[in-house]
C-alpha angles and dihedrals in degrees: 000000000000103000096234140106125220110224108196113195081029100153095063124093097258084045101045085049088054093055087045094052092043088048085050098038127088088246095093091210125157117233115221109187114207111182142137089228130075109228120234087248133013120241097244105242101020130114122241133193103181123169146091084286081074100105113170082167102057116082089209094061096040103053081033086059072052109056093040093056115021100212130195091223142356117222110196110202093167101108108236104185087064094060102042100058088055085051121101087226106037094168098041085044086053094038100054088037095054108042100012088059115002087043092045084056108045089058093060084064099250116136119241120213118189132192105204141170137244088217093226094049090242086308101122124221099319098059110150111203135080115332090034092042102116099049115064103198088355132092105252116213089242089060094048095050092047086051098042083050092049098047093045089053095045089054108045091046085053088045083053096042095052091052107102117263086020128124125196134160132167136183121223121201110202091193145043113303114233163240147336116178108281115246144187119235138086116338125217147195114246094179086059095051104274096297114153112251124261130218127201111192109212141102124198136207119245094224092055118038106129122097095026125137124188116211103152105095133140155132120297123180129214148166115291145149127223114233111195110270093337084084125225114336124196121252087253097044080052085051096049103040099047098030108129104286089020128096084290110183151254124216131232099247095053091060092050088052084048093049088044088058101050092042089056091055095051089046084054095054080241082147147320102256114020122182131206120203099199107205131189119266142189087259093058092038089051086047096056088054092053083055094051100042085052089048087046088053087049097047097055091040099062097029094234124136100242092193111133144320105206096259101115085052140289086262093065093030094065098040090053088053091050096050090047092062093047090052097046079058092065117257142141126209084247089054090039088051082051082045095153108192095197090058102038113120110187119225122217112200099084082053103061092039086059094044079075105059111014096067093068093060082068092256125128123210127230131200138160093267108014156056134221115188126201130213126267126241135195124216131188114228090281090061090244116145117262107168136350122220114213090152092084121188118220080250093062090049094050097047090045084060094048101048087047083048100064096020105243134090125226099268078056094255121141107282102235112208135152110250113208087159113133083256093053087059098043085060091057094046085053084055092046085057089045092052094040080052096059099032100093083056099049106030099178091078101148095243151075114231085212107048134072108292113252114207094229111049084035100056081041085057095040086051099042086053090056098049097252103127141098113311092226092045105231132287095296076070106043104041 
């Protein structure tokens, strides 16, 4: 038997952690990537097949790759259950994965390593980031299909693992899965496609939106960290997702020294399906902060927002908008707490600067007296995107109005929109006092009463108050 290990879905962070970590391990095993995408950066000394040949999927690829290169063991970083709850077939795409390939494998006597996900990233049914996005305090059908997916996978490996002569192990990050270096540069949407945001800088008035037609449209770059396959994420949605009771986060490298140890046990016969629940730590934790601390440099360096880019879901997304004005207005959760509605005096000018990004992420804006429009997209029946009209008719912006008006667009879905209206205020003002309420409780809010208010420790706090957060409670907690 060749000494090597085949690592499908190789190029990706996990992936590229996992060559890293069998190239530093006393296996002395040899890593063979196999992927569609190129990696950022190649793994010196590794061999690498990329391409659209590459066919986790096909059973024919997959026991060919087999056959060429006899390896001791097959580790798939590639995230099924993601793929399969944005497929049209998510059980038969389970199904055939699991026992017309992973099945096909095992009996040959390889070992199959898989690094998996728990769908909600250990947050239980009120997560409220990405596949649960659109259903505040209700199960969205995105979550339910990821979980579905997650859950389908999980038991048919461990159907496989406990069958005699079969060896299975998977890795199971309960947290966000990061992080690649931040950069500045141009940012861009990985839920459209990976199209580069637009930005169309007007603001219209509500008393006079007929006849108006938007042409200025173009590119903007910004601070942002990739995060895996969940695409690039702004310095406050990284505050807010892996802040202390939240999603918090796991690091790539954890996950790699998590996948070295299973597969060393697989490789000592220490049991046929071995699972590892991969929780949060200090170190992670500590890591998250590094991440922020570089963004926040960045940030300041280049004098951009940085706030966030819609990939963690148009709920949070709004709400972080919403909270960056306010704070470029110069609150602090204390001030906000004091919010006095007969004395509030709204300032403009954060309006009209994110009138010229937020309307690209497909989101309007909504004031007392004005009226900001996004652009439209259209998408194929993949919701890729096909075309983007900047070019707006006095009809689209009407209609856009209209649909943020009554809260609903026209296929019936929630009508997401940024609310900078005085009751909007007031709301937040109502979260500050019941933050201020449980801090003396939970100290470690991530946030200071006296200080500017910043988006993401602020919407973690908002959430922890409300009881959405982790059921264990994080690691200050745990250890």
């Amino acid at each position: 038997m060749k000494r090597c290990v085949l690592v499908l879905g190789g190029a990706g962070l996990v992936g590229t952690a996992i060559v890293r970590a069998l190239q530093a391990s006393h296996f002395a095993l040899t890593p063979l990537v196999f992927d569609r995408r190129e990696p950022p950066e190649r793994v010196p000394g590794v061999e690498y097949v990329i391409g659209d040949q590459v066919n986790i999927f096909d059973p024919d690829f997959v026991l060919g790759l087999v056959r060429e290169y006899d390896p001791m063991a097959i580790i798939d970083a590639v995230n099924i259950a993601s793929l399969a709850s944005r497929s049209g077939d998510l059980l038969k795409m389970v199904r055939d994965y699991s026992f017309q390939v992973i099945a096909a494998v095992v009996k040959l006597g390889i070992l199959w390593l898989d690094i998996g996900t728990v769908a909600t990233g250990g947050m239980g049914a009120e997560i409220p980031y990405t596949h649960n996005e659109a259903c505040d305090g209700e199960l969205a059908p995105g979550l339910i299909a990821k979980n579905a997916a997650a859950s389908l996978h999980d038991g048919f490996l461990a159907l496989l693992g406990r069958t005699p002569g079969q060896y299975v192990g998977r890795v199971v990050p309960q947290g966000m899965v990061g992080f690649e270096p931040p950069i500045y540069g141009p940012m861009f949407v990985a839920h459209l496609g990976g199209v580069p945001h637009q930005f169309i800088s007007r603001v219209l008035p509500i008393d006079d939106l007929q006849g108006v037609t938007l042409t200025d449209a173009g590119e903007f770059a910004d601070v942002g960290c990739r995060c895996g396959e969940n695409g690039y994420f702004g310095l406050e949605e990284i505050a807010a997702i892996t802040a202390i009771g939240q999603m918090e986060t796991v690091t790539a490298e954890a996950v790699a020294s998590a996948a070295m140890d299973v597969l060393g046990r697989l490789m000592a016969n220490s049991g046929t399906y071995i699972r590892h629940d991969l929780q949060p730590d200090v170190t992670s934790f500590a890591a998250s902060r590094r991440i922020l601390k570089a963004m926040e440099e960045l940030r300041e360096n280049h004098d951009v927002p940085s706030n966030c880019f819609g990939n963690l879901g148009p709920f949070l997304t709004t709400h972080l908008h919403e909270l960056q004005v306010l704070s470029e207005m110069g609150f602090t959760p204390e001030t906000l707490a004091d919010f006095n509605l007969d004395s509030f005096q709204p300032d403009s000018r954060p309006l009209l600067e994110l009138a010229e990004r937020l309307p690209g992420l497909g989101i309007p804006v909504l004031t007392d007296t004005e009226f900001i429009p996004c652009a439209i997209y259209r998408l194929d029946d993949k919701k890729r995107v096909i075309e983007i009209v900047s070019n707006l008719s006095g009809d689209d912006v009407v209609t856009q109005f209209e649909q943020v008006m009554s809260g609903k667009q026209a296929t019936g879905e929630k009508m997401w929109f940024v609310d900078l209206r005085t009751s909007r205020v007031r709301f937040w003002a109502e979260q500050a006092q019941a933050i201020a309420a449980c801090t003396a409780e939970r100290s470690h809010l991530p946030l200071s009463a006296d200080k500017p208010l910043q988006p993401g420790g602020f919407w973690a706090a908002y959430n922890i108050a409300r009881g959405h957060g982790r059921q264990d409670y994080s690691f200050s907690v745990r250890y």
